[in-house]
MARMARBA-752394 format. One record per residue (C-alpha): residue in three letters; x, z, y; residue number from 0. Coordinates in steps of 0.1 Angstrom, whole numbers, m for minus. Last residue first. Layout:
+-----+-------+-------+-------+-----+
!   r !    c1 !    c3 !    c2 !   k !
+-----+-------+-------+-------+-----+
! ALA !     X !     Z !     Y ! NUM !
...
+-----+-------+-------+-------+-----+
REM end
This chain:
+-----+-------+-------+-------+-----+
!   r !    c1 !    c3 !    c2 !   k !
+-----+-------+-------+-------+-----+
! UNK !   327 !   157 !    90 ! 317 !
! UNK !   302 !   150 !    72 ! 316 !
! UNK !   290 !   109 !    59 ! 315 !
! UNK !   306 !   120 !    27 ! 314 !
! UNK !   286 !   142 !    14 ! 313 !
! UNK !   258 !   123 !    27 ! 312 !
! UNK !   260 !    94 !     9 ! 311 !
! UNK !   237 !    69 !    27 ! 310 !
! UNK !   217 !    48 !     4 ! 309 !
! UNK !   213 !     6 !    17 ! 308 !
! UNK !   184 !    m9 !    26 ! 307 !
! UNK !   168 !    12 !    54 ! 306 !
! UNK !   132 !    12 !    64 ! 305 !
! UNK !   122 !     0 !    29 ! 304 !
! UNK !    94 !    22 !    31 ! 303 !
! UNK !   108 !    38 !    m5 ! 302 !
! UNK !   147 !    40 !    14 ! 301 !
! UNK !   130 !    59 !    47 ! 300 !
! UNK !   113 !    81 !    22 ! 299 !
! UNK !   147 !    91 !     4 ! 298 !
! UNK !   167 !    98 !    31 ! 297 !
! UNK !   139 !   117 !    49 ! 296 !
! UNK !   137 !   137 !    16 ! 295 !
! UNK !   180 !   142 !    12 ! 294 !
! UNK !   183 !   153 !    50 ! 293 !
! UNK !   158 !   180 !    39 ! 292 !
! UNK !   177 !   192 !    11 ! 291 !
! UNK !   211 !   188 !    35 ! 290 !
! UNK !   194 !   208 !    61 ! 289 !
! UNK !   183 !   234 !    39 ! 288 !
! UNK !   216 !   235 !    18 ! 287 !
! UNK !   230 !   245 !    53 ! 286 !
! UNK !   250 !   224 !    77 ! 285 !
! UNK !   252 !   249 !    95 ! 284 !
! UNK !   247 !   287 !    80 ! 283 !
! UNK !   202 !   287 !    86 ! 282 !
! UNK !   195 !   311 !   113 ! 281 !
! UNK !   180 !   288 !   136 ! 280 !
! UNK !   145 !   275 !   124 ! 279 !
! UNK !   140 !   310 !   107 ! 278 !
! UNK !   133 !   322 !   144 ! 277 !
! UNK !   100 !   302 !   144 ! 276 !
! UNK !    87 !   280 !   175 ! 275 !
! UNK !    55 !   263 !   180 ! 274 !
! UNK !    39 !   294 !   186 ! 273 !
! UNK !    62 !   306 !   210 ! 272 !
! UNK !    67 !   279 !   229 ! 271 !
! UNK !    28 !   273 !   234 ! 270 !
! UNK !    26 !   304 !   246 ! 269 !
! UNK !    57 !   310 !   270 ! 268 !
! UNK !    43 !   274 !   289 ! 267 !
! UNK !    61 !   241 !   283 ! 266 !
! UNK !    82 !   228 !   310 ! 265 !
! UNK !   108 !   220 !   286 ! 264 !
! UNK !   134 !   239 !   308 ! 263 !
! UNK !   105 !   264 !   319 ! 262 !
! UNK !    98 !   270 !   277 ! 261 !
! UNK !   133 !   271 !   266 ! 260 !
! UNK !   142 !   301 !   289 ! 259 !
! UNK !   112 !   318 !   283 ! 258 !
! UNK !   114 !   320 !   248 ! 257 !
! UNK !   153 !   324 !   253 ! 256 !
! UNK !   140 !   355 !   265 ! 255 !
! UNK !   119 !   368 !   241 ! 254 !
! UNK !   144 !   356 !   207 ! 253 !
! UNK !   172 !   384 !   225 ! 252 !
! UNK !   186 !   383 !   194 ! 251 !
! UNK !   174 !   348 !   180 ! 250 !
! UNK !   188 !   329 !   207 ! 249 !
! UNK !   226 !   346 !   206 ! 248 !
! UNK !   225 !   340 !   172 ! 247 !
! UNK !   214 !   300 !   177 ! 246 !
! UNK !   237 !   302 !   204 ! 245 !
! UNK !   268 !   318 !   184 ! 244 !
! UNK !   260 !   291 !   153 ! 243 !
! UNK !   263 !   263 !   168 ! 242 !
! UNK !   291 !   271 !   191 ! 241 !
! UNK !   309 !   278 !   158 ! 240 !
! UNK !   295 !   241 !   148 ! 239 !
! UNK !   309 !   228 !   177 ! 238 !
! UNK !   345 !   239 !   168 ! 237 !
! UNK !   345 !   226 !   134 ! 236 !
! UNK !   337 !   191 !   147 ! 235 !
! UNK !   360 !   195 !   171 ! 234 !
! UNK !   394 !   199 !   154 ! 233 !
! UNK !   399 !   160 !   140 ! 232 !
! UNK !   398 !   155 !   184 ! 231 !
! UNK !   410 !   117 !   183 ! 230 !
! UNK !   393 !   108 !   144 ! 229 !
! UNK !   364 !   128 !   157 ! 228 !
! UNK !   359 !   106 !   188 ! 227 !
! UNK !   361 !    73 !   170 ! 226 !
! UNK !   339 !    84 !   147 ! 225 !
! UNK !   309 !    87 !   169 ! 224 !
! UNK !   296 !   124 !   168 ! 223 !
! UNK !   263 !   133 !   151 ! 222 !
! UNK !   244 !   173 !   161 ! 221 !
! UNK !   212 !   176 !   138 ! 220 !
! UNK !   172 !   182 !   145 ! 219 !
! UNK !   153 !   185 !   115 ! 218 !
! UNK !   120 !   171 !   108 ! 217 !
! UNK !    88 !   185 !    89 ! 216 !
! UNK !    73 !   157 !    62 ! 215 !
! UNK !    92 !   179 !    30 ! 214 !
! UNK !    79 !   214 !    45 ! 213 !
! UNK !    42 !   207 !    43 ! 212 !
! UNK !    22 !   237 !    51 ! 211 !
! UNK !    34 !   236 !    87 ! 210 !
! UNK !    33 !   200 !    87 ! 209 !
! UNK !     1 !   199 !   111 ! 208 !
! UNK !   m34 !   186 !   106 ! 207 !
! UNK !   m68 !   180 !   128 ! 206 !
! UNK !   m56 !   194 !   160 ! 205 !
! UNK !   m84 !   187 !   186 ! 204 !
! UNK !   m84 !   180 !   216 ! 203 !
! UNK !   m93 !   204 !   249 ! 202 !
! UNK !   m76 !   182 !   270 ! 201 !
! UNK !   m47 !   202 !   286 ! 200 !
! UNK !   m42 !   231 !   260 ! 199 !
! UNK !   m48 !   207 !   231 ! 198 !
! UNK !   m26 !   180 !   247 ! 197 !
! UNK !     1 !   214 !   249 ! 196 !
! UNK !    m6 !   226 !   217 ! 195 !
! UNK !     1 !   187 !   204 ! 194 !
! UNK !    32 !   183 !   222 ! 193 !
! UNK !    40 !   218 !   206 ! 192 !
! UNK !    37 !   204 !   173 ! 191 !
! UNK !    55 !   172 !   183 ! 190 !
! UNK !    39 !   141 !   179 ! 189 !
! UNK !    14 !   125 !   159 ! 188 !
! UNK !   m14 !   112 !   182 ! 187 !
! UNK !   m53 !    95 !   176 ! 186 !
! UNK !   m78 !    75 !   183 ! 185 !
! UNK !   m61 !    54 !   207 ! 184 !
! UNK !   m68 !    34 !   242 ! 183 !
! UNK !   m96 !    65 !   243 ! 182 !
! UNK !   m82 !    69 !   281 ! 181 !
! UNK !   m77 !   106 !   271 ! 180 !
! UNK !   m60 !    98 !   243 ! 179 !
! UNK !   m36 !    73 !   256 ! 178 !
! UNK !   m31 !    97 !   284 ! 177 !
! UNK !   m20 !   124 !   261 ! 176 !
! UNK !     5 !   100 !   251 ! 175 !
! UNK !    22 !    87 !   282 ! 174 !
! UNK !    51 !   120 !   282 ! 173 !
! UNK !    55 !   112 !   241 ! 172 !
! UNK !    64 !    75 !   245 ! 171 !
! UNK !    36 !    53 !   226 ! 170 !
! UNK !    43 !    30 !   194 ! 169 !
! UNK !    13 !    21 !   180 ! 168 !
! UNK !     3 !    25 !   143 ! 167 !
! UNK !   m29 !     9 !   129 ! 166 !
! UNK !   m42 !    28 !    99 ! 165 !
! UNK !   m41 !    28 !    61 ! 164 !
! UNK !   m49 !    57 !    43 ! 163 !
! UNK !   m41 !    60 !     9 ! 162 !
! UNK !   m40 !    99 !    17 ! 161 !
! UNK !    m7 !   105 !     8 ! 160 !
! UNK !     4 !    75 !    21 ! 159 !
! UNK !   m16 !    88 !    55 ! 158 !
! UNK !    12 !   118 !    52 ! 157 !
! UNK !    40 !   104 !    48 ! 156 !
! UNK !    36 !    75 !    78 ! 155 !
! UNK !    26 !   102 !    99 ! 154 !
! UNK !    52 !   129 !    89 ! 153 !
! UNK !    80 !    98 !    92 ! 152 !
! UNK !    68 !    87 !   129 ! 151 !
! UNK !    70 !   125 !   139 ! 150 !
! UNK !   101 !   125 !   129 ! 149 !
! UNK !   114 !    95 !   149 ! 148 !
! UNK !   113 !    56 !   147 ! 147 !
! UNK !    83 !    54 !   163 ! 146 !
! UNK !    74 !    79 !   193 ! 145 !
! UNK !    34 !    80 !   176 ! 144 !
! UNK !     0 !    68 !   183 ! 143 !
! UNK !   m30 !    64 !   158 ! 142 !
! UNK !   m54 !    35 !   163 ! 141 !
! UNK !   m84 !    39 !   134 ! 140 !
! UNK !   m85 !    17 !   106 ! 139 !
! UNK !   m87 !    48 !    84 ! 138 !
! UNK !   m78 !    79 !   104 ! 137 !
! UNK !  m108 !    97 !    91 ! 136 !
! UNK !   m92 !   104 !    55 ! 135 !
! UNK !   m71 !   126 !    78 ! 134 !
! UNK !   m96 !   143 !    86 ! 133 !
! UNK !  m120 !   152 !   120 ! 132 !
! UNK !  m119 !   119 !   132 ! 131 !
! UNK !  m133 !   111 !   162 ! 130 !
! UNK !  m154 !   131 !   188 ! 129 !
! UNK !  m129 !   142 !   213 ! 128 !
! UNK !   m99 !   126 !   207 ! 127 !
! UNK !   m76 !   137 !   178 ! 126 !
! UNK !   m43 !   157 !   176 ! 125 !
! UNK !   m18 !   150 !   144 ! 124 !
! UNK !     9 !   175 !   143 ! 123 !
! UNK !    47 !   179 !   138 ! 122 !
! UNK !    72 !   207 !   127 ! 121 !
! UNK !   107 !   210 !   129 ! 120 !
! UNK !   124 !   226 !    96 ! 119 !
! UNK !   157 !   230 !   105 ! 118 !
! UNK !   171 !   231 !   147 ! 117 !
! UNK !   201 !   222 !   156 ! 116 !
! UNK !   222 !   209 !   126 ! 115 !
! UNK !   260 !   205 !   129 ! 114 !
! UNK !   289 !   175 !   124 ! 113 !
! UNK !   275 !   146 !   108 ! 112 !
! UNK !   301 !   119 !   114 ! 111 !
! UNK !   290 !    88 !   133 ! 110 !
! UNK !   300 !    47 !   128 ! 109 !
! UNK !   264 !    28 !   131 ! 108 !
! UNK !   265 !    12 !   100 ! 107 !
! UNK !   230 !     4 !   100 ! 106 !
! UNK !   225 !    34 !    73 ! 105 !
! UNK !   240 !    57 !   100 ! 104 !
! UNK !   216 !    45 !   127 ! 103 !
! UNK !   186 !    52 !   100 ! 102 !
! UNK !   201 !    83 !    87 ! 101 !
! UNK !   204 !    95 !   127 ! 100 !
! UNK !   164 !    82 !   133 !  99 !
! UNK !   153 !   102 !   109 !  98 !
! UNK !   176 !   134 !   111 !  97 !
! UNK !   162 !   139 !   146 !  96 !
! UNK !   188 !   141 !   179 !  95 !
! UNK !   215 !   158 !   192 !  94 !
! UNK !   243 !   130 !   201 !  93 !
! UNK !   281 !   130 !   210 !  92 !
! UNK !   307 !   112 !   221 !  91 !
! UNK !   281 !    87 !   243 !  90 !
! UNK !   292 !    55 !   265 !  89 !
! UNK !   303 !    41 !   238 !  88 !
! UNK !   278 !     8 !   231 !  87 !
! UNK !   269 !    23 !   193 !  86 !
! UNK !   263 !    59 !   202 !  85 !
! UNK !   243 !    45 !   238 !  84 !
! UNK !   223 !    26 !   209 !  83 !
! UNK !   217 !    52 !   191 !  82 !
! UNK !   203 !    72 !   217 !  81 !
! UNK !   177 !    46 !   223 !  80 !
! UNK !   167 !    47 !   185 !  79 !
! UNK !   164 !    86 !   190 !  78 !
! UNK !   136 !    87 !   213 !  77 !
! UNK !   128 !    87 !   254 !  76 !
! UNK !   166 !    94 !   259 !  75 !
! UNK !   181 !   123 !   282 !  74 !
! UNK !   217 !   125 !   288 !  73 !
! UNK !   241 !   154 !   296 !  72 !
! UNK !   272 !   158 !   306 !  71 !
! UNK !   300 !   182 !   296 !  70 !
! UNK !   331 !   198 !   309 !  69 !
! UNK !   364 !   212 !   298 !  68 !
! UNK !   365 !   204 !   257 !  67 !
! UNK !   400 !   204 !   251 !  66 !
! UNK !   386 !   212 !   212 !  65 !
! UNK !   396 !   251 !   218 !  64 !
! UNK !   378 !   248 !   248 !  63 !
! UNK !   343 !   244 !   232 !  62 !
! UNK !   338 !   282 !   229 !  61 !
! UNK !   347 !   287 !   267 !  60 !
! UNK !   323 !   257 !   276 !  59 !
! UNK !   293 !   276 !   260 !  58 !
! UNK !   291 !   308 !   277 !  57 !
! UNK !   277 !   305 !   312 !  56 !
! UNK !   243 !   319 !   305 !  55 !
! UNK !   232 !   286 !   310 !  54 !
! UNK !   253 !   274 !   286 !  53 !
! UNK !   245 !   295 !   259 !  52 !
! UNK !   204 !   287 !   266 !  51 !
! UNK !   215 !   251 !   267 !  50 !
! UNK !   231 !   254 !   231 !  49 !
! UNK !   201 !   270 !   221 !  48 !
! UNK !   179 !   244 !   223 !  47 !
! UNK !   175 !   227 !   260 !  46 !
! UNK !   204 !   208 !   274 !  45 !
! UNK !   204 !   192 !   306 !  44 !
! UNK !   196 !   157 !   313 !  43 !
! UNK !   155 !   158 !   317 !  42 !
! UNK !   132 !   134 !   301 !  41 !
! UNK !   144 !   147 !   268 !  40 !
! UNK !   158 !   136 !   237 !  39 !
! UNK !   197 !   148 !   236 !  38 !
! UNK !   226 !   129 !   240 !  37 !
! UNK !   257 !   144 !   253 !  36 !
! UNK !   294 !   132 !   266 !  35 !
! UNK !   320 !   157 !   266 !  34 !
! UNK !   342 !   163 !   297 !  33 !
! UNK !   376 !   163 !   284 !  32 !
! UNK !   384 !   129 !   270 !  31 !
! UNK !   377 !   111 !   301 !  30 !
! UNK !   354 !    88 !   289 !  29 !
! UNK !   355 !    59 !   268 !  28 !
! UNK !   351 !    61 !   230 !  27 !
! UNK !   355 !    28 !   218 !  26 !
! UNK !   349 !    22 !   184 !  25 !
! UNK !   314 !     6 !   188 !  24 !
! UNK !   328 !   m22 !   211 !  23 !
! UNK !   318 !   m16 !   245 !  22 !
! UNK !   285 !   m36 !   257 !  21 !
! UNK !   254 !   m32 !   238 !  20 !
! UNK !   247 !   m67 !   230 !  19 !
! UNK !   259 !   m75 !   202 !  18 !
! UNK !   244 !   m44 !   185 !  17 !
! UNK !   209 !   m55 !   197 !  16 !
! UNK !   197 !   m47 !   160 !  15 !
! UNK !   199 !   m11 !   161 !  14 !
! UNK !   178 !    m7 !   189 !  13 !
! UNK !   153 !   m32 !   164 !  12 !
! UNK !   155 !    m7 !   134 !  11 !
! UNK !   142 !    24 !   148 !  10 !
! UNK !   121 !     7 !   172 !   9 !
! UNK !   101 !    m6 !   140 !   8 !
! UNK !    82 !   m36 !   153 !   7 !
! UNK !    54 !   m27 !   167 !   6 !
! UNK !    15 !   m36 !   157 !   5 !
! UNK !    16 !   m16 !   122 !   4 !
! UNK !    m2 !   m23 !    97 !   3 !
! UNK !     4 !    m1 !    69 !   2 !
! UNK !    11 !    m7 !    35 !   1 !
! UNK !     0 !     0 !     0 !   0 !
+-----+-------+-------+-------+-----+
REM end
């Protein structure tokens, strides 16, 4: 069975305009000593707990040992885009989901694996008011997504597991509760605190979430181009120990980076909370979670035939 879907996978088209990305993949520009970071946000400052660290003043004197003296920030609308900032050079670094980091990696887009950010991420499905109340419901209905991300994987896994077909449309996650609103689509998969937050705003409902289904939740993971490794072999081990003092640092005083990650998300304290769990943090990196869950998106992008060739992941660690 398969679904129709009116956009082309964005996850595979970014990775298509290789050509024409400008640098050659290996090159790592820069200066060498202010690191270069993607994240997915509208914003260009760092969010999870790194940003918590580093607002606090604390995350550039752990990088140091890796000649690390600075660091800037870029936002990108979804992981495909990042990608391709990965593939042109003009990023050392990227935080984004595991989805769209096995598909880059499977494209030959040269990154190491070097930390997870967040485990177990979880999505949602909100409807408009009056439509489908199941997921059987989305049948032939338009359902909007970021494609080529997590939440694109949880919607695509679960309407399989429905033998539901329905027409995916690829809308950016700040234009989405419009698109509902409007009624220009039935439905949204996105974030779970996207969702509380539509919910909040519109009063829509949420008709499913991945809570209860741990192999369609995401993961958030830290890749570094190759190129940038092989010059600083050090680093990798070095950002993972930063790693792992902000996500302890986060989950001790849990309250306030609750607030902290709520007004630079621009989400309120509420929603934050309950779309957040400590046990999303305290996971050793690169943890047998992770690399289980790595292992199921993996696997489902190979059975959708998003990806043609396996990606070891042993060996793609660094």
């Amino acid at each position: 069975m398969r679904l129709k879907i009116r956009t082309v996978l964005a996850a595979a088209s970014a990775l298509l305009l290789a050509a024409g990305c400008g640098a050659a993949e290996g090159s790592s520009g820069g200066d060498g000593t202010t690191l270069r970071i993607g994240i997915i946000s509208p914003r260009n400052a760092l969010y999870d707990p790194l940003g918590y660290l580093h607002a606090k003043g604390r995350l550039l004197e752990l990088l140091k040992p890796a000649g690390v003296t600075g660091i800037k920030v870029l936002g990108f609308g979804k992981g495909p885009d990042l990608n391709q900032a990965l593939l042109a050079g003009s990023l050392d670094v990227g935080i984004l989901g595991d989805t769209p980091g096995i598909v880059a990696k499977a494209q030959d887009v040269d990154t190491r694996l070097i930390g997870q950010e967040r485990v177990g991420m979880d999505a949602a499905i909100v409807v408009r008011k009056g439509g489908p109340t199941t997921v059987k419901g989305l049948a032939g209905k338009r359902v909007a997504t970021t494609t080529g991300g997590y939440t694109h994987r949880y919607l695509r896994g679960l309407l399989n597991r429905y033998g539901v077909e329905a027409e995916i449309q690829n809308v950016a996650g700040p234009d989405q509760f419009a698109a509902l609103r409007s009624g220009s689509v039935d439905a949204v998969a996105t974030s779970l605190e996207s969702a509380l937050l539509i919910m909040e705003k519109g009063g829509f409902p949420v008709i499913d979430t991945s809570e209860k289904r741990p192999e369609l939740q995401g993961n958030s993971i830290t890749v570094a181009t190759a190129s940038y490794v092989k010059a600083r072999p050090g680093f990798p081990k070095v950002w993972r120990a930063a790693l792992d003092t902000a996500a302890k640092a986060a989950v001790a005083d849990w309250d306030g980076y609750l607030a902290y990650y709520a007004e630079a998300r621009g989400y309120s304290v509420e929603i934050t909370r309950a779309a957040s769990r400590k046990d999303q943090y305290t996971d050793a990196q690169l943890s047998p979670a992770l690399l289980k869950g790595l292992e199921g998106t993996k696997q489902f992008l190979l059975s959708e035939k998003y990806i043609k060739e396996d990606v070891d992941l042993d060996a793609w660690v660094s």
